[in-house]
C-alpha positions as CSV (number, residue, x, y, z in Angstrom):
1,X,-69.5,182.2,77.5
2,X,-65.8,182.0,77.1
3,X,-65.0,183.8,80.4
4,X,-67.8,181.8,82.3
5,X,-66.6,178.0,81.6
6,X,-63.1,178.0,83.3
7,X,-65.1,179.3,86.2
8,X,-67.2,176.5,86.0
9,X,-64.3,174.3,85.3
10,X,-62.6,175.8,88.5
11,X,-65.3,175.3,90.6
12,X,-65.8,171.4,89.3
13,X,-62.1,171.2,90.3
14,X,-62.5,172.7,93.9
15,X,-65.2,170.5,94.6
16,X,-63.8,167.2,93.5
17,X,-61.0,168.1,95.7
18,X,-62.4,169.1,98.8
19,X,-64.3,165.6,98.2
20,X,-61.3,164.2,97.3
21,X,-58.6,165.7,99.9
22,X,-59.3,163.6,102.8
23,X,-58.1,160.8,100.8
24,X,-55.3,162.4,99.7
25,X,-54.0,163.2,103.0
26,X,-54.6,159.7,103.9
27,X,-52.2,158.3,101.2
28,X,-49.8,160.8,101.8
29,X,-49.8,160.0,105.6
30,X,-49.5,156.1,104.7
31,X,-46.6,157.0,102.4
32,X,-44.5,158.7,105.2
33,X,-45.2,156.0,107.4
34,X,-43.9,153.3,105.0
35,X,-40.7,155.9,104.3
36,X,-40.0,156.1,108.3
37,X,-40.5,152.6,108.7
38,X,-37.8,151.5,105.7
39,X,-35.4,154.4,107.4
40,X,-35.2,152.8,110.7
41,X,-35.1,149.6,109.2
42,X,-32.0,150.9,107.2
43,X,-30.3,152.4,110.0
44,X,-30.9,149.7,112.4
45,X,-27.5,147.5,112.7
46,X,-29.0,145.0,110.6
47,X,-31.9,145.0,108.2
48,X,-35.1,143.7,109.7
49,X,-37.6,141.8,107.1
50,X,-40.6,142.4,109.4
51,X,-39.6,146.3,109.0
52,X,-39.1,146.5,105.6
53,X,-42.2,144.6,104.8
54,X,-44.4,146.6,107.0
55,X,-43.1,149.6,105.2
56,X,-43.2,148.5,101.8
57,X,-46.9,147.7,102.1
58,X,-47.9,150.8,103.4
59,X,-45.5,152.8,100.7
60,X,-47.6,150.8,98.0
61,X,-51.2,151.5,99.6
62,X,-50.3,155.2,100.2
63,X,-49.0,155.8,96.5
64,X,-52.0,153.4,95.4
65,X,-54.1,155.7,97.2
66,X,-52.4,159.4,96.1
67,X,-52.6,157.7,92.5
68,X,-56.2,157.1,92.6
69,X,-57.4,159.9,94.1
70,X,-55.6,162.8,92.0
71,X,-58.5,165.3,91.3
72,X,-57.4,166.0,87.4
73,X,-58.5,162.2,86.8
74,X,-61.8,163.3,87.5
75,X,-61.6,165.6,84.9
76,X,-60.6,163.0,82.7
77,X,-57.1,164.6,82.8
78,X,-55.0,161.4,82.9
79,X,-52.0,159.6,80.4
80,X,-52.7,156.2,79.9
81,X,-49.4,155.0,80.9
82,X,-49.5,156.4,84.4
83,X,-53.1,155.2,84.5
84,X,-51.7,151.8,84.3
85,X,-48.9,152.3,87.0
86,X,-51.3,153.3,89.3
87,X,-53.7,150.5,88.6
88,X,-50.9,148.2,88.8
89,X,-49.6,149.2,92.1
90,X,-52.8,148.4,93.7
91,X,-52.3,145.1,92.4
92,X,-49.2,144.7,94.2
93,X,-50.0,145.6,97.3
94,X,-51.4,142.4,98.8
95,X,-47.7,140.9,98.4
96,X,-45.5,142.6,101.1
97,X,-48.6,142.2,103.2
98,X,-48.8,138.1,103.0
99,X,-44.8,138.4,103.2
100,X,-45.4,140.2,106.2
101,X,-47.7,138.3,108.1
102,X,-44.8,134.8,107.1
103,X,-42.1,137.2,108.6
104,X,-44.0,137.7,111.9
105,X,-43.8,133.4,112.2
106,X,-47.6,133.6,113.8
107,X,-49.0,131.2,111.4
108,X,-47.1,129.3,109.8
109,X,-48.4,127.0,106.9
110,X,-50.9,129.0,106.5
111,X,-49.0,132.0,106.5
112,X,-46.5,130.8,103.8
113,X,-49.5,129.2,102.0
114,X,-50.9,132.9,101.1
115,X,-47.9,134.0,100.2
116,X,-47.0,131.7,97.9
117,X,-50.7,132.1,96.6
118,X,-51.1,135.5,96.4
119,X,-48.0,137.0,95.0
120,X,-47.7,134.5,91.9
121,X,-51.2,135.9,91.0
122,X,-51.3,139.4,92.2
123,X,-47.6,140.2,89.9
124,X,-49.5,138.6,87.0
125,X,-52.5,140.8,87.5
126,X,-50.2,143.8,87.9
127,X,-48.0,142.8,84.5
128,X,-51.4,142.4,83.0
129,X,-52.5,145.7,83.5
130,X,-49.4,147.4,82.6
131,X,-49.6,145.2,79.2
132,X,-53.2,145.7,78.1
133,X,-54.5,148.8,80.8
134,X,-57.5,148.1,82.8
135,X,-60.0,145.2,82.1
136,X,-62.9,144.5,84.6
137,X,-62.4,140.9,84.5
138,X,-58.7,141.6,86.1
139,X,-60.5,144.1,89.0
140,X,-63.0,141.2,89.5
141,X,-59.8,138.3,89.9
142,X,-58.0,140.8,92.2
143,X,-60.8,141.3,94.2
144,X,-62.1,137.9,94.6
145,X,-58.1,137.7,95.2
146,X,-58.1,139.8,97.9
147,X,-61.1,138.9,99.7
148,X,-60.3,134.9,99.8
149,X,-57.3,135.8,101.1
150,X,-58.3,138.0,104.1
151,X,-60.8,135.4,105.1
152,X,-58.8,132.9,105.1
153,X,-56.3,134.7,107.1
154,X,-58.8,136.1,109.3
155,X,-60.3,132.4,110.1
156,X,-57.1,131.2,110.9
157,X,-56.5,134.3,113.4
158,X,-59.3,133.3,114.9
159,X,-58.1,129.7,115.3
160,X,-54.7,130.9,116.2
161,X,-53.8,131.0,120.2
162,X,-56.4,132.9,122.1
163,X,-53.8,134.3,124.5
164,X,-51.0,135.4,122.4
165,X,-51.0,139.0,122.3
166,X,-50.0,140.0,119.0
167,X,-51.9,137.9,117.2
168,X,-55.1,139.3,119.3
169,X,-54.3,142.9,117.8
170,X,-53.7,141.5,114.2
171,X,-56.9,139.9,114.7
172,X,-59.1,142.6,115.2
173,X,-57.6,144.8,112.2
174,X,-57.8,142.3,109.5
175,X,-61.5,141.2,110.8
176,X,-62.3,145.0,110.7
177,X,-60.3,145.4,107.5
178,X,-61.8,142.6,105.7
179,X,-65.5,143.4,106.8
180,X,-64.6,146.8,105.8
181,X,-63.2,145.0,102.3
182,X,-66.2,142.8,101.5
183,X,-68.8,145.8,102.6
184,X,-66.7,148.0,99.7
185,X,-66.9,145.4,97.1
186,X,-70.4,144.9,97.8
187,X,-71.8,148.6,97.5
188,X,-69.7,149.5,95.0
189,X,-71.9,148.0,92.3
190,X,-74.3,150.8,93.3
191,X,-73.9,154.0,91.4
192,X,-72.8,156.1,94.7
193,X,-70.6,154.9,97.7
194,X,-68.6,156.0,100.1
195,X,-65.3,154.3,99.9
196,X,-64.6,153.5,103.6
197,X,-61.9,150.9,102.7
198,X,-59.0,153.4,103.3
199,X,-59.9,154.4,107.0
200,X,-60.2,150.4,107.5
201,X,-56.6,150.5,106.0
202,X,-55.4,152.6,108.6
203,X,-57.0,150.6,111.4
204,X,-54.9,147.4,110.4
205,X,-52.1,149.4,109.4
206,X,-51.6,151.0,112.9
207,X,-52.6,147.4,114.6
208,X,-50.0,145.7,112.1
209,X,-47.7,148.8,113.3
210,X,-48.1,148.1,117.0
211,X,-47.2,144.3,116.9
212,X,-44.0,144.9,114.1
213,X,-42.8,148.0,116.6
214,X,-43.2,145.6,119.3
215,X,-41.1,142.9,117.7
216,X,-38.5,144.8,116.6
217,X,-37.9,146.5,120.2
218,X,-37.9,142.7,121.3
219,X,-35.1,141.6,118.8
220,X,-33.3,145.1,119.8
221,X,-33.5,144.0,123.2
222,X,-32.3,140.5,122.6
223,X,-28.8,141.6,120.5
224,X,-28.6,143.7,122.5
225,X,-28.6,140.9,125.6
226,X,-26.8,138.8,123.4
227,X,-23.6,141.3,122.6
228,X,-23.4,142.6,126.6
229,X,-22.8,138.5,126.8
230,X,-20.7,137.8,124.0
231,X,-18.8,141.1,125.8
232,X,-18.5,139.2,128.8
233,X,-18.0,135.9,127.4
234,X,-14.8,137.8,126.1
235,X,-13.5,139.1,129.1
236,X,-13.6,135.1,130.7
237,X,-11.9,134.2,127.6
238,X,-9.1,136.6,127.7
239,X,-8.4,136.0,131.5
240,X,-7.9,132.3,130.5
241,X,-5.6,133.4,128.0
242,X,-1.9,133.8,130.0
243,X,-0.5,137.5,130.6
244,X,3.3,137.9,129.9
245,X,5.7,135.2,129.9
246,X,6.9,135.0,133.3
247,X,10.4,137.0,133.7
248,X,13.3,134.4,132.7
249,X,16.9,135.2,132.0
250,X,17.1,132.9,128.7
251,X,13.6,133.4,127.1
252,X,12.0,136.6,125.6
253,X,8.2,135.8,124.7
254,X,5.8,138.3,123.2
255,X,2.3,137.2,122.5
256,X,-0.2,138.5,120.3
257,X,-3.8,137.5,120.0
258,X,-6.3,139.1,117.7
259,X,-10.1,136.9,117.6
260,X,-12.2,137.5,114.3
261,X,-15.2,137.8,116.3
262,X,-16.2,138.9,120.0
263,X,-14.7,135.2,121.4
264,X,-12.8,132.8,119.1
265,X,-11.1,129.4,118.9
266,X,-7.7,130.3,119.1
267,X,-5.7,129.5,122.2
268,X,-1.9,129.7,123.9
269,X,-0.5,129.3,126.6
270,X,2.7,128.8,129.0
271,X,3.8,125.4,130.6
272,X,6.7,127.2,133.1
273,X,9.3,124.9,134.6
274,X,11.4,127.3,135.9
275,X,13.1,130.1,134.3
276,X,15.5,128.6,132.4
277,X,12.9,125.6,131.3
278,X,9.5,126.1,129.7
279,X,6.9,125.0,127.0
280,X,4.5,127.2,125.0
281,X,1.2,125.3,123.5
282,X,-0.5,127.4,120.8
283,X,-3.5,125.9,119.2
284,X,-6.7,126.7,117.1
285,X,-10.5,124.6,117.6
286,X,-12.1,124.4,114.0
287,X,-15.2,126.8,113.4
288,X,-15.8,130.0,115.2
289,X,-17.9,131.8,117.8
290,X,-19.1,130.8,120.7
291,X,-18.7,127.0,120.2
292,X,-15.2,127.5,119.2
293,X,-14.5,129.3,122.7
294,X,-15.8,126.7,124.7
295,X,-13.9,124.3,123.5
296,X,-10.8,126.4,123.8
297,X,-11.7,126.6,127.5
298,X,-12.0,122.9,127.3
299,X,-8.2,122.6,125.6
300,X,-6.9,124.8,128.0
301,X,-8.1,122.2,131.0
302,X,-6.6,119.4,129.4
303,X,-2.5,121.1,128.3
304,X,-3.0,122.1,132.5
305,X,-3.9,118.8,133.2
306,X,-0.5,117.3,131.7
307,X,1.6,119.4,133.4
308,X,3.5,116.8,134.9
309,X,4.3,115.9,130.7
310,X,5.8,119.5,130.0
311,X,9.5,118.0,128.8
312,X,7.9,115.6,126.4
313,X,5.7,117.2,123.9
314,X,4.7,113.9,122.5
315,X,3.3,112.8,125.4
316,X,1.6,116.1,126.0
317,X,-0.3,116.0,122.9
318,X,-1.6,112.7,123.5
319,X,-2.7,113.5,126.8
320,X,-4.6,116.4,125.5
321,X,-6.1,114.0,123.1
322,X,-7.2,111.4,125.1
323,X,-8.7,114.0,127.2
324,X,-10.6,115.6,124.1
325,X,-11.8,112.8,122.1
326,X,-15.7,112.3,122.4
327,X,-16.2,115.6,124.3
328,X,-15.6,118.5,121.7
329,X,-19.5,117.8,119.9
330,X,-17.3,116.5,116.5
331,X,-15.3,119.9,116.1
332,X,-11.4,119.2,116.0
333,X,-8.0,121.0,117.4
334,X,-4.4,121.7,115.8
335,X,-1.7,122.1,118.1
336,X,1.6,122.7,118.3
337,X,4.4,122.6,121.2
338,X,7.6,123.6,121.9
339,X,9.8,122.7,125.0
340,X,12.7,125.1,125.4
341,X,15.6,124.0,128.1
342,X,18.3,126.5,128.0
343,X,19.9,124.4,130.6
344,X,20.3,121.7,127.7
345,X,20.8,124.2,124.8
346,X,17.9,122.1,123.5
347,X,14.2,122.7,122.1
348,X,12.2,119.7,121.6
349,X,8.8,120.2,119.2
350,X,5.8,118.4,118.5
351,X,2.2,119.1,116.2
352,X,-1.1,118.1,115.8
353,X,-1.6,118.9,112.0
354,X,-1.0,122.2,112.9
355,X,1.1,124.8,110.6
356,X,5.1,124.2,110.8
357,X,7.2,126.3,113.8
358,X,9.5,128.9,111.9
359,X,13.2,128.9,113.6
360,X,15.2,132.2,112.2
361,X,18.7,131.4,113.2
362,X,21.2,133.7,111.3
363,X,19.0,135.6,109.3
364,X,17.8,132.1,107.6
365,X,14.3,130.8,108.4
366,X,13.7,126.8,109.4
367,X,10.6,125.4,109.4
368,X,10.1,122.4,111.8
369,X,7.4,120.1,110.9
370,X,6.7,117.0,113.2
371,X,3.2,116.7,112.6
372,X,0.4,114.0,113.7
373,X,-3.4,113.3,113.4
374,X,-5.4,116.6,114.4
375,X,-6.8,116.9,118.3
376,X,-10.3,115.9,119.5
377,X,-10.7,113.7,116.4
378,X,-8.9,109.7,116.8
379,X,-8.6,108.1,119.8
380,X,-5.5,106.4,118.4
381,X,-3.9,109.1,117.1
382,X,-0.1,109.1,118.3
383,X,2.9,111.7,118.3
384,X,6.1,112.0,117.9
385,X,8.7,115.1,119.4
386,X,11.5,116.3,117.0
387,X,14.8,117.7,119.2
388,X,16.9,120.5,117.7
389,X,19.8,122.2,119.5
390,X,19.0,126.1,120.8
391,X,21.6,128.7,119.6
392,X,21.8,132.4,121.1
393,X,20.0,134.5,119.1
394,X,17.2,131.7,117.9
395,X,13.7,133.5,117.6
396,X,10.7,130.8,117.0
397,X,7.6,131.4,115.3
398,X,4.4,129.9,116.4
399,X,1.5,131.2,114.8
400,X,-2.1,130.0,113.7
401,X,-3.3,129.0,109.7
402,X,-5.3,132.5,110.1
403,X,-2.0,134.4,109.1
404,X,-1.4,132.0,106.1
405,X,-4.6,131.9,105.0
406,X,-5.4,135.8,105.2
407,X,-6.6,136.3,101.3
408,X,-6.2,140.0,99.5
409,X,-8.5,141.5,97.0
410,X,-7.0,139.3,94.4
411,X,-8.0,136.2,96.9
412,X,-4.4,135.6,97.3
413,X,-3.4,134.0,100.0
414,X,-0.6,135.6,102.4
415,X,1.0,132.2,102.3
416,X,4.3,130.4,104.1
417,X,7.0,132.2,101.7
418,X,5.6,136.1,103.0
419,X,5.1,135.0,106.7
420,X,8.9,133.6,106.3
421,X,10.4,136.8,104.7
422,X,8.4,139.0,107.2
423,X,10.0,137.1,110.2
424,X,13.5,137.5,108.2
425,X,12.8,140.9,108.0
426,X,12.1,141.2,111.8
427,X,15.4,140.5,113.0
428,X,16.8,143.6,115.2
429,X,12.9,144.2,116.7
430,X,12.3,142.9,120.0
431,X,9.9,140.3,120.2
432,X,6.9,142.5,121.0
433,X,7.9,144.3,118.2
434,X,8.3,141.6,115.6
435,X,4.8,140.3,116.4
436,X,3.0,143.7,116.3
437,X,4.6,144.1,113.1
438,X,3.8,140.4,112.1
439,X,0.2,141.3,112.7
440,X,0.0,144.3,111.1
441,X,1.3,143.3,107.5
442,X,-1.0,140.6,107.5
443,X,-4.3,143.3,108.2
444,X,-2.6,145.6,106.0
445,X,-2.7,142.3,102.8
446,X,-5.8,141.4,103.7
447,X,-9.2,142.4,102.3
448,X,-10.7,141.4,105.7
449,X,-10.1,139.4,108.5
450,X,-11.7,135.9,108.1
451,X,-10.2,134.1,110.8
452,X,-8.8,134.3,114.1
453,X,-4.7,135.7,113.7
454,X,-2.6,134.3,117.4
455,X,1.2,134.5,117.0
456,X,4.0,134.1,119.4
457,X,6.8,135.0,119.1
458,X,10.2,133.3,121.3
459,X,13.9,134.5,121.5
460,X,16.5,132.7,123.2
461,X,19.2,134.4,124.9
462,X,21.9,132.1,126.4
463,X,23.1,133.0,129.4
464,X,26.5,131.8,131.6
465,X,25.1,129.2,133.8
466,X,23.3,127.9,130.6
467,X,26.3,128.3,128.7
């Protein structure tokens, strides 16, 4: 007796599990789908909701389903608290599923109306169970749950567009799912069944697969579309963008020009008279991104346009302005220009609320502030030019508020006082120099770059005929 009944327990065992092992497979095949699905959603460049969805839905069925089907449960080999886990993981299944369906954007009210339906319910049903274990009347809600849900869904599928493809293959696996559903919950109040729910499961799950792999190649396709334009959009901008200061024998004039994204609102540029007589515009549109670009493009039309204005940068500003205002879709511009004339021994300066120009003469830094109203914004807006004499060995600043306001992990901002004792501490580098290392301090302080950095940076070298 003793020998013969763990031979007959064995045998109970191998029989509820060759009954049982097709199921098991099935769960454990669900579950590596889900796992491969959340991978490549992780290691795409950005996380994809209709990815992660997908996969947590079929990671909850799958485990659901290993859960349920364990052959020791049979043999009433089962702790009560992982009894309740696995009930209440079926619960929660339904929730990624109608959060699914609202990410795919196929049906809209309806789509967001299930989900803010079922997921309310179905966590309650799952807290429930984990609370008080399983009660019949909490199967019956869930199922009644479920059911209304997939017809509901299914009926408005099948009022959905007739022609879209996607929603024709979702169609046919919730219809087949949810006949499959209401066939199970029907027979099962008869003593023996065969569960078919499961291979219905797979059906929709490989139909629900098909559309969200088809999607997500789609909005692969489209960044992808979108960044080989942004590239090119950069390329046009840095061709408007002037190359090296023309050669002159009384100006040295390094540029340096770093955008926070593909294209960016920061612009400069060269107004040359001749070489002993030029102006240099530097300016920055509000925002960033594409919109700020354009109008960059736009603000580089209208400095070209008043040309003929180069020697008065009062007058050039207002040019620019009238030129801008009502055409720059209510985004605004700072400015700020400097005309040098080493024939003169003279630099004359005018803003647009933009930051001051820093002067180091001597190894003491000046800041020259002749500021007016911002660009694009008032029609009436008027300027004034500020005239300072030019010294041999002057080097000029002009930079954009993305240096000053470059913030460390403290959120401390780099500020006037640092940019002023970095541009002390350049003197002896050549221009190129001093901006590289202008532009480098400020990466190295901040925590990241949050703006677009532009500097320029000017010497003046007198010479004997300006002398």
């Amino acid at each position: 007796m003793i020998l013969v009944e763990p031979q007959l327990a064995k045998s109970d065992f191998l029989q509820i599990f060759n009954q049982r092992q097709v199921f098991l497979l099935l769960g454990a095949a669900i579950t590596t789908i889900g796992v491969l699905a959340a991978g490549l959603s992780v290691l795409r460049r950005r996380l994809d909701p209709l990815l992660l969805w997908f996969a947590a839905f079929a990671i909850l069925y799958g485990v659901h389903m290993i859960v349920e089907y364990q052959p020791l449960w049979a043999l009433d080999v089962r702790a009560p608290a992982l009894s309740r886990i696995g009930l209440a993981i079926g619960f929660l299944v339904p929730i990624p599923a109608f959060f699914f369906f609202e990410a795919l954007n196929l049906l809209g009210r309806v789509a967001r109306l299930l989900r803010n339906v079922v997921w309310p319910i179905a966590l309650s049903l799952a807290l429930a169970t984990l609370a008080v274990g399983y009660r019949k009347f909490i199967d019956d809600v869930n199922g009644v749950l479920v059911i209304a849900a997939l017809l509901v869904l299914a009926v408005a599928l099948l009022r959905a567009g007739r022609t879209a493809r996607d929603i024709t293959v979702i169609r046919w696996g919730v219809l087949f799912f949810t006949a499959c559903a209401l066939y199970n919950n029907i027979v099962r109040m008869f003593p023996h069944y065969y569960n078919i729910e499961p291979f219905s499961f797979v059906v929709l799950l490989a139909c629900l697969g098909v559309v969200a792999a088809r999607r997500t190649l789609a909005q692969e396709q489209e960044l992808n579309n979108i960044q080989n334009e942004l590239e090119i959009a950069r390329g046009i901008q840095l061709s408007i963008l002037p190359g090296e200061f023309p050669p002159s024998v009384s100006f040295r004039v390094a540029a340096r020009y770093l955008p926070m994204t593909s294209v960016a609102g920061d612009l400069y540029d060269f107004l040359v008279v001749d070489d002993r007589r030029a102006g240099i515009l530097i300016a920055d549109v509000s925002g960033h991104g594409v919109p700020a670009a354009l109008i960059a493009s736009m603000v580089k039309l209208a400095a070209v346009a008043q040309i003929a204005n180069a020697g008065s940068p009062s007058d050039l500003l207002k040019g620019m302005n009238t030129t801008l205002c009502g055409n720059t879709q209510r985004q605004f511009v700072t400015a700020a220009y400097v005309y040098l004339d080493a024939l003169k021994g003279e630099l004359r300066y005018s803003a647009a609320a933009h930051p001051p120009m820093l002067l180091l003469r001597a190894g003491e830094v000046i800041r020259i502030t002749e500021n007016g109203l911002m660009l694009a914004a008032f029609s009436f807006a008027t300027y004034t030019t500020v005239s300072h004499p030019l010294l041999s060995g002057d080097r000029l600043l002009l930079y954009t508020d993305g240096l000053l306001e470059a913030a460390n992990f403290e959120d401390q901002e780099f500020g006037d006082d640092r940019l002023g004792a970095l541009l002390q501490s350049s003197n002896g580098l050549s221009p190129l120099e001093a901006a590289d290392q202008i532009i480098a301090t400020v990466q190295q302080w901040a925590m990241f770059q949050n703006d677009d950095l532009t500097v320029l940076v000017c010497d003046y070298v007198a010479d004997r005929q300006s002398s």
